[in-house]
Structures are given as structure tokens and as C-alpha cells.
DRENDO-1510 file (C-alpha; in Angstrom, 1 decimal, always signed):
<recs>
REC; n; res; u; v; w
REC; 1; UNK; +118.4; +95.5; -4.8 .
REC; 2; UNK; +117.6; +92.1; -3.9 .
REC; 3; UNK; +121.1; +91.6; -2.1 .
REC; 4; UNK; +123.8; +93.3; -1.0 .
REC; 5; UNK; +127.3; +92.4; -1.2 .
REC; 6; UNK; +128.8; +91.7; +2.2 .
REC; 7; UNK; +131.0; +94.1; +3.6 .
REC; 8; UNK; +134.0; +92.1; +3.6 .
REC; 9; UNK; +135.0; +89.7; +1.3 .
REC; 10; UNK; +137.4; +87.0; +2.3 .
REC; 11; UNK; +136.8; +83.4; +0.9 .
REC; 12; UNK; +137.0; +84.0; -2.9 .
REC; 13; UNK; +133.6; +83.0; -4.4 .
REC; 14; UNK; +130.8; +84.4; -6.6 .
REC; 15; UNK; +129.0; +87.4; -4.9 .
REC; 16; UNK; +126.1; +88.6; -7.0 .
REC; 17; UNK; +123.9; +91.2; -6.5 .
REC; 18; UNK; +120.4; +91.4; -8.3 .
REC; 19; UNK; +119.1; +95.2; -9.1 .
REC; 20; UNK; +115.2; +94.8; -10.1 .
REC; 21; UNK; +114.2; +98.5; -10.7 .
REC; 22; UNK; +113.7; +97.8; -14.7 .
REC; 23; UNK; +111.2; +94.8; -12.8 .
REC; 24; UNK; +108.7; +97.6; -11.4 .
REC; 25; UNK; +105.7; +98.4; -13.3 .
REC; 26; UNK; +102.5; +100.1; -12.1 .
REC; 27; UNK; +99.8; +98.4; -10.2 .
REC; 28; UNK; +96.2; +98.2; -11.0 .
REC; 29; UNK; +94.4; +101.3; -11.0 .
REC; 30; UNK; +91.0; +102.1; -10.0 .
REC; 31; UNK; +88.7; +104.2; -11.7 .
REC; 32; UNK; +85.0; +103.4; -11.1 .
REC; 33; UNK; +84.7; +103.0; -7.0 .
REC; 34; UNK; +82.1; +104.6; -5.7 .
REC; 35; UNK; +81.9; +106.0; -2.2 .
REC; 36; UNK; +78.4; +107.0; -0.7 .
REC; 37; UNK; +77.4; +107.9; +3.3 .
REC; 38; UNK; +73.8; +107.6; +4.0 .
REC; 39; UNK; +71.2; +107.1; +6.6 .
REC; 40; UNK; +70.2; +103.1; +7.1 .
REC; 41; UNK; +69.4; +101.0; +10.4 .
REC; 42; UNK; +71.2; +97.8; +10.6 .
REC; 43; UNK; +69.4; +94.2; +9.2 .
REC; 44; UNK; +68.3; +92.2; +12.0 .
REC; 45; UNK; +71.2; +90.4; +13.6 .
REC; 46; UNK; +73.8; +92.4; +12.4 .
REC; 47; UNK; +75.6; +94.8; +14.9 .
REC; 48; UNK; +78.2; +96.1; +13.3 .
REC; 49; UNK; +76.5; +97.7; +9.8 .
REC; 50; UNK; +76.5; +101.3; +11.3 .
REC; 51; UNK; +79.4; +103.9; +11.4 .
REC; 52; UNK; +82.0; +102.1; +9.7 .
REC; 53; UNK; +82.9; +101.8; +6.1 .
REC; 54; UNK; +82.2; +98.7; +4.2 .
REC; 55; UNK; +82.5; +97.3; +1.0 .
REC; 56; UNK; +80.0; +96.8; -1.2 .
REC; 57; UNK; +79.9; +94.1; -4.6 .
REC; 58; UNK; +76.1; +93.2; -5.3 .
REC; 59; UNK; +72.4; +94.9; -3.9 .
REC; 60; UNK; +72.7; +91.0; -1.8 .
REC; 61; UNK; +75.8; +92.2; -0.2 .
REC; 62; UNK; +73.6; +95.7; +0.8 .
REC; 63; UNK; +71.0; +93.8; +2.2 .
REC; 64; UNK; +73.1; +91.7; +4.5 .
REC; 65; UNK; +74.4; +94.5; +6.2 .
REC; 66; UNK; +71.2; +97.2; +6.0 .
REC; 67; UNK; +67.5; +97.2; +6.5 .
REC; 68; UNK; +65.1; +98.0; +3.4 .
REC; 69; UNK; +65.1; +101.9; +3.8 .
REC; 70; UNK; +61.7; +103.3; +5.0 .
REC; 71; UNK; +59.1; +104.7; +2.4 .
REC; 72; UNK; +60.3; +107.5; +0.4 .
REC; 73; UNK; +58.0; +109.8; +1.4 .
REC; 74; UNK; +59.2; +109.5; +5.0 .
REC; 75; UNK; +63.0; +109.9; +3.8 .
REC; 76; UNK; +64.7; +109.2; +7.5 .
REC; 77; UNK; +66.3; +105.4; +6.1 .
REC; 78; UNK; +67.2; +106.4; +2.7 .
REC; 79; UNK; +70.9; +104.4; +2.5 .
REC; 80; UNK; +69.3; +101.2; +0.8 .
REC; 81; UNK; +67.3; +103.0; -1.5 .
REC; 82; UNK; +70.3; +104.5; -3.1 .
REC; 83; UNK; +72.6; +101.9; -3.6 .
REC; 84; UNK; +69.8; +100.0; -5.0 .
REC; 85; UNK; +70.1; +102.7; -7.8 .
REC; 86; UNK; +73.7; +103.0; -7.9 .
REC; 87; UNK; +73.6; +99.0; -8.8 .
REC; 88; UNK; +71.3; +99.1; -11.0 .
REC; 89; UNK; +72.6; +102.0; -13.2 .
REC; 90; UNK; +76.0; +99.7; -13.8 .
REC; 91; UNK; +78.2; +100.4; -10.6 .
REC; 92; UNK; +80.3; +97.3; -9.8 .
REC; 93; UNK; +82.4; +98.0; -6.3 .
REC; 94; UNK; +80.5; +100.5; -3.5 .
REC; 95; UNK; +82.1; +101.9; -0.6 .
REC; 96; UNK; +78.9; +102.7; +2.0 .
REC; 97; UNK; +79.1; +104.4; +5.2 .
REC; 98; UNK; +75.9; +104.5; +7.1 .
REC; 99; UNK; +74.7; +106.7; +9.3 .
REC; 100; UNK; +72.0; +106.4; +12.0 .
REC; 101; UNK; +68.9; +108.3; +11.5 .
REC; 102; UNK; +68.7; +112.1; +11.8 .
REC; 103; UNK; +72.7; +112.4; +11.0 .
REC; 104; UNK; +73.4; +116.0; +10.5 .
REC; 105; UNK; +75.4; +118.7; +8.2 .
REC; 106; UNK; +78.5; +117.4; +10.3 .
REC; 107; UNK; +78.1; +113.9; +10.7 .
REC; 108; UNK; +77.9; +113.5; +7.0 .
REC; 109; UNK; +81.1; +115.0; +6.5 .
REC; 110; UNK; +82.8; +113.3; +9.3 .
REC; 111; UNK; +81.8; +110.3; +7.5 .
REC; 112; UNK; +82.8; +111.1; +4.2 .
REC; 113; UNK; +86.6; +112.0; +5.8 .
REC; 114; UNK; +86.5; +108.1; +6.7 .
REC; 115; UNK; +85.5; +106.6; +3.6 .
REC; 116; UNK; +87.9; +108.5; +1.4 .
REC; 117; UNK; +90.4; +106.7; +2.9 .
REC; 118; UNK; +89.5; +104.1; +1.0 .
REC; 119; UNK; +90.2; +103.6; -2.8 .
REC; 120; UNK; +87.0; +105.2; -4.0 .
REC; 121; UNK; +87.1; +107.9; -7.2 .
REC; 122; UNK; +83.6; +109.2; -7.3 .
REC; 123; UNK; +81.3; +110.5; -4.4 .
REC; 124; UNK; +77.8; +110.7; -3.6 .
REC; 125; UNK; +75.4; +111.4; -0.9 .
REC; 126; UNK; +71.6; +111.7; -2.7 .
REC; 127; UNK; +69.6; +111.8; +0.3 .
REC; 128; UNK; +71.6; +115.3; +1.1 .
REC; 129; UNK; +69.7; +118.7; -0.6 .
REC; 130; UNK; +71.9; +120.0; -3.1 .
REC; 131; UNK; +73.1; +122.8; -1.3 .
REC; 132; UNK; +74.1; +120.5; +1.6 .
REC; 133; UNK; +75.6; +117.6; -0.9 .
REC; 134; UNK; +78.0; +120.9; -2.7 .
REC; 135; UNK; +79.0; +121.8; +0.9 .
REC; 136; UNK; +80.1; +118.6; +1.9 .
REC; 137; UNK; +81.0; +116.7; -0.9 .
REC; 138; UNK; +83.6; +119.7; -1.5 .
REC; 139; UNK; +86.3; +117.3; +0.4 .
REC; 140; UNK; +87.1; +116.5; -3.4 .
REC; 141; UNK; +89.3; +119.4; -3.7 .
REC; 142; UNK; +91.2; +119.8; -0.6 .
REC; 143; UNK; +92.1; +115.9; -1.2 .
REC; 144; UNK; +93.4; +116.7; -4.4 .
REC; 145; UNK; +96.6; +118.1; -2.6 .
REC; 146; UNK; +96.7; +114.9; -0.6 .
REC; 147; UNK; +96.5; +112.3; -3.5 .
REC; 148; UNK; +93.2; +111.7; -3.5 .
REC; 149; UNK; +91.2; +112.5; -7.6 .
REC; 150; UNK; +87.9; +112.1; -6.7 .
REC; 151; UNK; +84.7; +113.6; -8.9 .
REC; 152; UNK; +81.4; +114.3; -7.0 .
REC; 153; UNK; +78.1; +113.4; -8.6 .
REC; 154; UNK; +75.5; +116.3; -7.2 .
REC; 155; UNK; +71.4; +115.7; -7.8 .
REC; 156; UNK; +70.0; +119.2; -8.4 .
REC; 157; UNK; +66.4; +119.4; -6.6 .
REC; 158; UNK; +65.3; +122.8; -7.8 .
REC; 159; UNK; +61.5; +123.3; -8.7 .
REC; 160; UNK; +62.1; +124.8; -12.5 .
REC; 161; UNK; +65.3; +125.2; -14.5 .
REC; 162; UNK; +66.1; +128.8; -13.1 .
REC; 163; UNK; +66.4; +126.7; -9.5 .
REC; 164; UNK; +68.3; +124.4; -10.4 .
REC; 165; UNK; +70.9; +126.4; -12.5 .
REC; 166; UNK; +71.3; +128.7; -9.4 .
REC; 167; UNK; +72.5; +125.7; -7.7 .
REC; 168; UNK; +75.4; +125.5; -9.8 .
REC; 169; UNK; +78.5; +125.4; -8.4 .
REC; 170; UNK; +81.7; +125.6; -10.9 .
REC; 171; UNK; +84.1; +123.0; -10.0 .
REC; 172; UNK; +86.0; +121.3; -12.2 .
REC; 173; UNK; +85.2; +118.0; -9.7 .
REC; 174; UNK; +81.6; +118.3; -9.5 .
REC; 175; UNK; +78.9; +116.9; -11.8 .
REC; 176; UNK; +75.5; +118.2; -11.3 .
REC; 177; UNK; +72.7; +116.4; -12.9 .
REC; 178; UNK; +68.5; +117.1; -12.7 .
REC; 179; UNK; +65.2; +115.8; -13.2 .
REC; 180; UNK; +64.3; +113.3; -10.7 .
REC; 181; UNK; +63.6; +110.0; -11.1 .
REC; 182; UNK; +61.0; +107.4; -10.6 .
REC; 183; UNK; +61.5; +104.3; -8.8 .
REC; 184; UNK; +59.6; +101.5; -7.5 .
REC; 185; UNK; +59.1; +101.9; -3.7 .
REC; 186; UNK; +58.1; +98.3; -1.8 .
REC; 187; UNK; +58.1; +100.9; +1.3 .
REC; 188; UNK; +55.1; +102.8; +0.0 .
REC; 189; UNK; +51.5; +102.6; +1.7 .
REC; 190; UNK; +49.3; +100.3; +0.1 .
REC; 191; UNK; +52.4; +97.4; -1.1 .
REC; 192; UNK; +54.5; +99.5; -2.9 .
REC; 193; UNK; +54.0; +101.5; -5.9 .
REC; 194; UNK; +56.1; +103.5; -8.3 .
REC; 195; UNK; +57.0; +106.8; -6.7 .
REC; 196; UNK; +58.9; +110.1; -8.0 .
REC; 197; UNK; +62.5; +110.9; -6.1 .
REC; 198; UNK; +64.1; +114.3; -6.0 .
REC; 199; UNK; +66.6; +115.1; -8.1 .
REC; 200; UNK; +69.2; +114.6; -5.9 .
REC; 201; UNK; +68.9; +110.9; -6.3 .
REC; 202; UNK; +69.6; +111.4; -10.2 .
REC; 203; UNK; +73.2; +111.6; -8.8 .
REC; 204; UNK; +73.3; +108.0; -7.9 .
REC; 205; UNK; +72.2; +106.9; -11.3 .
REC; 206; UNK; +74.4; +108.7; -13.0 .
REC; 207; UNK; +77.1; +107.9; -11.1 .
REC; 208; UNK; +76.4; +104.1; -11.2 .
REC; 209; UNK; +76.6; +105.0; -15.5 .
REC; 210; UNK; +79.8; +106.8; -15.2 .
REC; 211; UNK; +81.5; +104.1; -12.8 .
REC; 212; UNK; +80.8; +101.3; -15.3 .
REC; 213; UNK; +82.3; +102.8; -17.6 .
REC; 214; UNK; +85.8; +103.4; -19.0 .
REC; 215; UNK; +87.6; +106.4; -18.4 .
REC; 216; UNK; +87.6; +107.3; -22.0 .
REC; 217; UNK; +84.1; +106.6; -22.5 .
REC; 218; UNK; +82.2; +109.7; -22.4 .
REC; 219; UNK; +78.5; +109.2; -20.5 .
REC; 220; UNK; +76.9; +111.5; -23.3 .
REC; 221; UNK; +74.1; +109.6; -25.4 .
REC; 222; UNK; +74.6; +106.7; -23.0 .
REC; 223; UNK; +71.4; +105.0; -21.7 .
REC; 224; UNK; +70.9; +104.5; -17.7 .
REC; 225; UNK; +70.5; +101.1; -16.9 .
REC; 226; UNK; +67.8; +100.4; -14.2 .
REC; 227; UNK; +66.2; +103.8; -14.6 .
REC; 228; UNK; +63.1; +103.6; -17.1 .
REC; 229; UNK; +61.3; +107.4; -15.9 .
REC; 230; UNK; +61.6; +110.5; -15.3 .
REC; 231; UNK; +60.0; +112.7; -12.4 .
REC; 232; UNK; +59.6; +115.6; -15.1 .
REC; 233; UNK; +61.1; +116.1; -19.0 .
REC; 234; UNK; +62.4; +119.5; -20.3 .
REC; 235; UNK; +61.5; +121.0; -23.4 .
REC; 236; UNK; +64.4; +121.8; -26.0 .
REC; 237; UNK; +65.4; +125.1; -25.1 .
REC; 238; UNK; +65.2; +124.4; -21.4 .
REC; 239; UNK; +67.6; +121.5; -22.3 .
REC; 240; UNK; +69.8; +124.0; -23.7 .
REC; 241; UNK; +69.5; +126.1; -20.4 .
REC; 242; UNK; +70.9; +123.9; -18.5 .
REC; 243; UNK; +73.7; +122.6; -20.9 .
REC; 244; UNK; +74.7; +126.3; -20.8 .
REC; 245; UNK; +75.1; +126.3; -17.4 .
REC; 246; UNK; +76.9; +123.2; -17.0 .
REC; 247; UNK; +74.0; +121.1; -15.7 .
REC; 248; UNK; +73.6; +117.3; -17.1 .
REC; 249; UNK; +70.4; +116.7; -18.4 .
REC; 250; UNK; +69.0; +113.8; -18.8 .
REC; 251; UNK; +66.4; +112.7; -20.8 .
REC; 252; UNK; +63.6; +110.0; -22.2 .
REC; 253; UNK; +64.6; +108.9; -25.7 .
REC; 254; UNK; +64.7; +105.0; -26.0 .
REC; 255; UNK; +65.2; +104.6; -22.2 .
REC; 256; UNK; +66.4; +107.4; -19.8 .
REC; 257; UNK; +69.7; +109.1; -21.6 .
REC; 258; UNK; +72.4; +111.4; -21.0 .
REC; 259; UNK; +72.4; +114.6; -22.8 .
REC; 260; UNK; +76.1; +115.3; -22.2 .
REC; 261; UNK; +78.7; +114.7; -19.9 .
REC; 262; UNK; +79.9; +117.8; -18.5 .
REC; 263; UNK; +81.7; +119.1; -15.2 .
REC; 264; UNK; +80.5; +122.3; -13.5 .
REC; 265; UNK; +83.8; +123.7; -14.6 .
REC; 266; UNK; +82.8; +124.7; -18.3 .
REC; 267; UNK; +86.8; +125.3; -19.6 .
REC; 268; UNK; +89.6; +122.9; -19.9 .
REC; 269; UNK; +87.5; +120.0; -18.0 .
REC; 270; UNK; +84.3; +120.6; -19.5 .
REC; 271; UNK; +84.0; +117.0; -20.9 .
REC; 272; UNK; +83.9; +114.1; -17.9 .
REC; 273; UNK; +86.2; +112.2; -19.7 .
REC; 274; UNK; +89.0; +115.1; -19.7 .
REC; 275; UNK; +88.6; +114.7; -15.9 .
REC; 276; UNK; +88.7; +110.9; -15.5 .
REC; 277; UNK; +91.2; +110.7; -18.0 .
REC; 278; UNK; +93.7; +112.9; -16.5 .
REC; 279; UNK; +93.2; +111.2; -12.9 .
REC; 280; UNK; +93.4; +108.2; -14.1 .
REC; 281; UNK; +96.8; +109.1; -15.4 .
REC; 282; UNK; +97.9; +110.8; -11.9 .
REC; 283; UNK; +96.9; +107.7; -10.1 .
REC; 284; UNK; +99.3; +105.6; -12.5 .
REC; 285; UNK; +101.6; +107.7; -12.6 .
REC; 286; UNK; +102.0; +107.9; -8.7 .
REC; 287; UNK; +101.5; +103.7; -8.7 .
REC; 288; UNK; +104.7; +103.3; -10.8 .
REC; 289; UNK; +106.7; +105.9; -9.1 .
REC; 290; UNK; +105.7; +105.1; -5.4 .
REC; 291; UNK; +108.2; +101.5; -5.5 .
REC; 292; UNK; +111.1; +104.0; -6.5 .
REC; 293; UNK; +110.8; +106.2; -2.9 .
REC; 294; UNK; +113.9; +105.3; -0.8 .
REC; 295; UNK; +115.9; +104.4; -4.1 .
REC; 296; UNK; +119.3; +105.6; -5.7 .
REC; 297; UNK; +118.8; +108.9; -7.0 .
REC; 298; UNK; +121.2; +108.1; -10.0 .
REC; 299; UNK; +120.9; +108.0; -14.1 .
REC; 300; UNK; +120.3; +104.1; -13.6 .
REC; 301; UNK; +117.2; +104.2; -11.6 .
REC; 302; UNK; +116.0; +107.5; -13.2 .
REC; 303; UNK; +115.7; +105.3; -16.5 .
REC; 304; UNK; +113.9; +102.4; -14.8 .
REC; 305; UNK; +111.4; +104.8; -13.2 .
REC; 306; UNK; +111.1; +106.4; -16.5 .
REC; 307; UNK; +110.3; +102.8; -18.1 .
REC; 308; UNK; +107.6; +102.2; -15.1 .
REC; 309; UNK; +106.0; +105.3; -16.2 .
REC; 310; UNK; +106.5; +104.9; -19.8 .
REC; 311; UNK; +105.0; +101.3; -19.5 .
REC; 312; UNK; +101.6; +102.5; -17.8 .
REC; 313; UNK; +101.1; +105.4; -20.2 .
REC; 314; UNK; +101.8; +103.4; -23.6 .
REC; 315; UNK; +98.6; +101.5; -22.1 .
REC; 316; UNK; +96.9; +104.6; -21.9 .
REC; 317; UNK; +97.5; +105.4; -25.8 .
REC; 318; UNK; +96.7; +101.6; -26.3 .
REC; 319; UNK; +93.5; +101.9; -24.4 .
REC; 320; UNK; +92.8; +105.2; -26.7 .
REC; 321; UNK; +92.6; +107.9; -23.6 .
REC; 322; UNK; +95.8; +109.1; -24.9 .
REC; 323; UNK; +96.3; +110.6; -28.4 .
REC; 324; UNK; +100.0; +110.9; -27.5 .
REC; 325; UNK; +102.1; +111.6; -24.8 .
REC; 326; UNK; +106.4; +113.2; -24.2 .
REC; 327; UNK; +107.8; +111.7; -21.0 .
REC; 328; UNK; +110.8; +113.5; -19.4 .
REC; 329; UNK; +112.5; +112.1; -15.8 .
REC; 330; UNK; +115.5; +114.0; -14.4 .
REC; 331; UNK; +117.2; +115.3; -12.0 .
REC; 332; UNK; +120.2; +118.5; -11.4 .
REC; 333; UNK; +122.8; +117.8; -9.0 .
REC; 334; UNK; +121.2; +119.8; -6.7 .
REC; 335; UNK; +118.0; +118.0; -7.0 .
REC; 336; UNK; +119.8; +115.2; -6.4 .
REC; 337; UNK; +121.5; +116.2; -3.2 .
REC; 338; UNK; +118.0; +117.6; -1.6 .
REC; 339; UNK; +116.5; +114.2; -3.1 .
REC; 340; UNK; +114.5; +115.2; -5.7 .
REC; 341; UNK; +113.6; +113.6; -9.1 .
REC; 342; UNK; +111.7; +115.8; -12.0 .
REC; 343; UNK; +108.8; +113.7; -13.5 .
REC; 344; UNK; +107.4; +116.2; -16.8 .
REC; 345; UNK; +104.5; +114.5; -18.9 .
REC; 346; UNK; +102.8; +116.7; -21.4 .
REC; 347; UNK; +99.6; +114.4; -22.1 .
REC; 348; UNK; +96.8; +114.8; -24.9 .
REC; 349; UNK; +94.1; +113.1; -23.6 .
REC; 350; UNK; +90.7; +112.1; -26.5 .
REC; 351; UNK; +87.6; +114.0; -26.6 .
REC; 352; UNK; +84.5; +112.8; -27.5 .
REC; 353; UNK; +82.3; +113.4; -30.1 .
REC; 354; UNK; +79.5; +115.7; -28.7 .
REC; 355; UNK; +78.2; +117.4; -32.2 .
REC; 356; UNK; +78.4; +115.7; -35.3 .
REC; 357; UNK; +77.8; +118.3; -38.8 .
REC; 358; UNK; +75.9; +116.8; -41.2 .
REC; 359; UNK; +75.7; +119.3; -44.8 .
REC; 360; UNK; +73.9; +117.2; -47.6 .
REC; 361; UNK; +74.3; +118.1; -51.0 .
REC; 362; UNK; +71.5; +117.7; -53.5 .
REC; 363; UNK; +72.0; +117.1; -57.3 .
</recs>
């Protein structure tokens, strides 16, 4: 309500009283941030670039805050290097936490506790081995219960295929994505020169893909900017090794590709976009009904909160993430009087095409 009658009335007059539910609509929604801790020292003059979270638009806005990382094969500054790739493979906002050199196990996940209090939807931490990265970067389900849909992008650094597919971990909020990748390093001895980087810092450059893109848009066939090499290529029926144990492979064909986007899960979230898709629609969901908290828990308001969520969703089919969609908000008398309201959405998100059957007939 935008006013309230006054309690007693006395000079005759015109009292109105504005109700604005049917006004409230769902704010923007964020679907591409990307959150990443790493080691980094600070760029000369700048004191406050360590242990705090900042954000992150352009490599220039990196550079302000961090020194160049060290050379790779050293690995103790290895922040810079990373968001270098994240930018460069598409991602457009960066949340960066760094960490002074020799950060442990701990630290890392201290650090990743801060920054996902931020709005960020996809983690990474490359310089962490892959058994380290799953351990902490498993924050992404416990925040689940607290709000928070986040996917974790995981670099696999296993010698041969049978390493790195016993580094899976099913989760149907972790991607895990191998070879390694080669990069120019200015750090090197000698000037620079072109170096290979373990696998685990695959994770940023497919993350940077996925974070550019829609939630609807599936990362399978899609090109990596800023990544022209790999470290090693896989023959066909190694690709098909790791597909079947819900690895992402990537690939040189025309520039550095995606084989398919796939979660660790390997059931009802298989596809990347089934994940996004239905967080993005969470995170909507909870945008248009959070204004309502506090309100009349009556038929009146139930129907503008439906309309908020109704509004949001329609964009979703508009957008194509959404075949279709059945929208029910209620509430029992008892629901009322403990101050409940029943939101039920029974979604059908799109799929991508991953296989497409060719059968020519001859005549």
C-alpha cells in the first residue's frame, strides 16, 4: 500500500489509498557471473587488492588491482593468468578473490564462503588440482538450500583418459572438462613463449564460453574464443570415453570446440542447459515473489504475486528456455493463518540438439 487511511476520520474529504501489488514484477536476473579465488600479489601502489572480493569488467580492470602472475612453470601467482582466460573465452562480469601466495586447502574455501555472497552463478578455482577444486568448490550444493544456484566448472589434470575419468565426481552442479590448454606466457624465461597449462585451467575457458552465453544456449559445438590449442587431442573412441563418463571434451576442429555440454550428473541434468535453465527460473521466481514477504496473505495479493511470476516466466517461453509452463499460487486457511503461500510451477524447459539422424535415400 502506498497509504493508509488514517485511523479516524473527522473532516469529510477524499481519502485514498493506492494498493501497487499488480505494479511488482521481477528484477533483473543474473545468469553468467563468474566467481574465482586465486593466488595474485597486489600491482604496485595498490594496498587493498588482497583478501577481499572485487569486481571485475575488463583484463584492464585485473591489472589495476593484480600483478602479472609469475611464470607458469613456477605456478605460486597464478590469479592473473586465469582471468586473462576467463576474458578471453567471452566472460563479461568476474568476481575475484585473491589470495596471497602459498594459500592452502582452507584458505581457498574460506575465500570462496566470501565471494558467494556475491551475485555470482558459476565457480572456478584453476590453479587448484582437481581433487582439491571438487572438494572445495562443493559449497555449490549446501548453498543450494540457502538460495544460492551456482554450477562449478572443474579442469580435470589426469595423465590419460582412465585418470581423468576417475576424477569424476557425479554432481548434478559440477562440469568437468580436460585436455589442457596452451597459452602464451610473457612470464616465461627467455621473453615469453607459448606454454601448455594443466587441465585444470580448461575450466576457466570453458567457463568464460558458458558465461557469455544464454541460458538456453547449449555450449556443445560452440567454439572457445581466445583459446587456439590444445595441450594434447583425443582420438575418437577416447572422445567417447569420456562423454560416457560425463567429462566435457574439447577439441581442435576449426578452432578449439566443445564436444558437449554435460554435468557430472548424467540423468535429469545431463545437458548444461537443463541446469542453467532451471536456476535461472528459481532465481526469477524468488525475484518476483521476494516484494510480496510482509504482505496480505489474501485472494487479492495471491493473484498479483501470481501475475509477477506469470510475467517473468512468459519471458522465459518468449526467450525459448521454456516450451511451456502451468502456474498455480494458493493458499488453505490454515496456510494462511501459519503464513504460508503455495507457489507450484511444473516447467518444460528446451533441450538442445546433441545428435542429428541423417538416412539418405538413393533412387
Amino acid at each position: 500500500m502506498e497509504t493508509s487511511f488514517p485511523s479516524e476520520i473527522v473532516v469529510p474529504g477524499v481519502f485514498v489509498r493506492v494498493q501497487a501489488e499488480n505494479l511488482i514484477t521481477a528484477g533483473g536476473v543474473s545468469s553468467g557471473n563468474i566467481g574465482i579465488v586465486g593466488t595474485a600479489a597486489a600491482a604496485t601502489g595498490v594496498t587493498n587488492a588482497l583478501g577481499r572480493t572485487h569486481i571485475l569488467s575488463s583484463i584492464a580492470d585485473a591489472r589495476a588491482l593484480y600483478a602479472p602472475s609469475d611464470a607458469a612453470s613456477v605456478g605460486t601467482l597464478n590469479l592473473m593468468r586465469s582471468i586473462e582466460i576467463l576474458f578471453r573465452a567471452g566472460a563479461r562480469t568476474v568476481y575475484s578473490h585473491a589470495l596471497a601466495t602459498g594459500a592452502n586447502q582452507q584458505a581457498f574455501s574460506d575465500a570462496f564462503e566470501e565471494l558467494v555472497k556475491d551475485d555470482v552463478n558459476i565457480l572456478v578455482a584453476p590453479e587448484l588440482a582437481t581433487a582439491t577444486a571438487a572438494a572445495v568448490l562443493g559449497l555449490v550444493d549446501t548453498h543450494e538450500t540457502n538460495g544460492k544456484d551456482m554450477i562449478a566448472v572443474i579442469g580435470c589434470d589426469g595423465a590419460d583418459v582412465a585418470a581423468v575419468t576417475a576424477q569424476v565426481v557425479a554432481n548434478k552442479r559440477f562440469i568437468m572438462t580436460t585436455p589442457g590448454i596452451q597459452a602464451f606466457d610473457p612470464a616465461a624465461v627467455g621473453g615469453g613463449a607459448v606454454v601448455t597449462l594443466s587441465g585444470t585451467y580448461s575450466a576457466a575457458a570453458l567457463a568464460g564460453l558458458i558465461s557469455s552465453l544464454p541460458v538456453q544456449n547449449s555450449p556443445t559445438n560452440k567454439v572457445i574464443p581466445g583459446i587456439t590449442k590444445l595441450g594434447s587431442r583425443y582420438s575418437y573412441s577416447q572422445t567417447v570415453t569420456l562423454l560416457n563418463n560425463d567429462v566435457v571434451p574439447l577439441e581442435e576442429r576449426n578452432g578449439v570446440r566443445v564436444v558437449r555440454g554435460i554435468t557430472t550428473e548424467g540423468e535429469a541434468f545431463k545437458q548444461i542447459t537443463t541446469r542453467r535453465i532451471v536456476d535461472f527460473a528459481k532465481a526469477g521466481v524468488r525475484q518476483a515473489s521476494q516484494p510480496f514477504i510482509g504482505r496480505l496473505n489474501n485472494e487479492r495479493v495471491r493473484k498479483s504475486l501470481q501475475g509477477a511470476i506469470d510475467g517473468f516466466l512468459s519471458n522465459m517461453v518468449v526467450n525459448e528456455s521454456l516450451i511451456a509452463y502451468e502456474l498455480e499460487v494458493k493458499a488453505s486457511r490454515q496456510d494462511e493463518i501459519n503464513g504460508r503461500c503455495i507457489v507450484n510451477v511444473a516447467m518444460q524447459p528446451v533441450f538442445s540438439i546433441d545428435y542429428i539422424h541423417v538416412t539418405l535415400v538413393l533412387s
